[in-house]
C-alpha positions in Angstrom: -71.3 -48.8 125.5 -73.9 -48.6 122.4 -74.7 -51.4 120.5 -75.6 -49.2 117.8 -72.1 -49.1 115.9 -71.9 -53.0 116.5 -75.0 -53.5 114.8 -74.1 -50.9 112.0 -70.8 -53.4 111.5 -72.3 -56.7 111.7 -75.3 -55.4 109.3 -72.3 -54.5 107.2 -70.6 -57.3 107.2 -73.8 -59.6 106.5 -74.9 -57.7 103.7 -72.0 -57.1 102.2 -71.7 -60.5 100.4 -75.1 -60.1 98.9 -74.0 -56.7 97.8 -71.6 -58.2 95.5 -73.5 -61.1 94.3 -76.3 -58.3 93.2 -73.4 -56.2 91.7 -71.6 -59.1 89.8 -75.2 -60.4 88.8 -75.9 -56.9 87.1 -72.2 -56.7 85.7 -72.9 -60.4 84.3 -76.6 -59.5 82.7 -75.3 -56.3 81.1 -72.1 -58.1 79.5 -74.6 -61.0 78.6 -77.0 -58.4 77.1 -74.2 -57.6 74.5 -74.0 -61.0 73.5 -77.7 -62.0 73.3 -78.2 -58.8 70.7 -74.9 -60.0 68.6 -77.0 -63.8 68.4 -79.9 -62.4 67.7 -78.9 -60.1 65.2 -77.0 -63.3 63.6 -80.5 -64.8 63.8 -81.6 -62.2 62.0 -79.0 -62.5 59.0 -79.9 -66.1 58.6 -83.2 -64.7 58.3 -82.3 -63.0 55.7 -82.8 -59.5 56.9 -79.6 -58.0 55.4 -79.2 -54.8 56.6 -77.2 -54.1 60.3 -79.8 -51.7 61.6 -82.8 -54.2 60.2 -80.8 -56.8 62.3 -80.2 -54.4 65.3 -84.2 -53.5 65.3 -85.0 -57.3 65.4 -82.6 -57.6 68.2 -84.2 -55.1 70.3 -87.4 -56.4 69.5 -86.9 -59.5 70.3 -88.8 -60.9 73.6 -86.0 -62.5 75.1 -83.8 -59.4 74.6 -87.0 -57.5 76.2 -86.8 -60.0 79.2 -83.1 -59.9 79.4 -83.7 -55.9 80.0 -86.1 -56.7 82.7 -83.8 -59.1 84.7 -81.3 -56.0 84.5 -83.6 -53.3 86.1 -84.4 -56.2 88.8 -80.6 -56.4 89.4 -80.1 -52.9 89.4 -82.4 -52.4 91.8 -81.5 -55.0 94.2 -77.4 -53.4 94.2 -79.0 -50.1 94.5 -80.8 -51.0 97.2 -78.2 -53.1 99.4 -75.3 -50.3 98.5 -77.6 -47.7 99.9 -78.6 -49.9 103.3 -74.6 -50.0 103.4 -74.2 -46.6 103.5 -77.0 -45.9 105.4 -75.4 -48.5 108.3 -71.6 -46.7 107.7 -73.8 -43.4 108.5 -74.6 -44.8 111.6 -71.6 -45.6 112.9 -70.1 -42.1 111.8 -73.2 -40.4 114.0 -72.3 -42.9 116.4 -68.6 -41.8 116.2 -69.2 -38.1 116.0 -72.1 -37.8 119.0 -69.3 -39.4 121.3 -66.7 -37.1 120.4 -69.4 -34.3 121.2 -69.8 -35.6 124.3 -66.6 -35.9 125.5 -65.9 -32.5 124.3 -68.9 -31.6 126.0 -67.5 -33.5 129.5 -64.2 -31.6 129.1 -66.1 -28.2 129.0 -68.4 -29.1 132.2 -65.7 -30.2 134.2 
């Protein structure tokens, strides 16, 4: 018997723990991002820019808001990345599957 399928399910199984942490990371970083623009335009106001899109420029502006957007792509990019080296292994099992059930079809034929 292939050990193909059995890797394909143990990769699965060991990756997909770090799948989630990636994908609850990213969920966590673009929830936080909401909040870090709300303190920032606060900073703003105390700052005395008065205006809401003065105070949403400043936000964006900000270098910590422009860090917290890099940490984001770097999670994105690490779920991507494991969810498609998940589906890459399921793949392998469903060639796995479907070559054997050409085979066996194949046997039936020849014999």
């Amino acid at each position: 018997m292939s050990e193909a399928p059995h890797r394909a399910v143990e990769f699965i199984l060991k990756t997909a723990p770090l799948f989630a942490k990636a994908k609850s990371d990213r969920v966590y970083i673009e929830e936080y991002r909401k909040s870090k623009k709300a303190l920032l335009m606060q900073q703003a106001s105390v700052n005395g820019v008065q205006t809401l899109a003065a105070q949403e420029r400043d936000a964006y502006a900000d270098e910590e808001y422009q860090a917290l957007l890099k940490g984001l792509a770097s999670a994105v990019e690490q779920e991507e990345t494991l969810k498609w080296q998940l589906i890459a292994a399921q793949m392998r099992a469903d060639i796995w599957r479907s070559e054997n059930a050409n085979n066996r079809f194949l046997d039936r034929v020849n014999t």
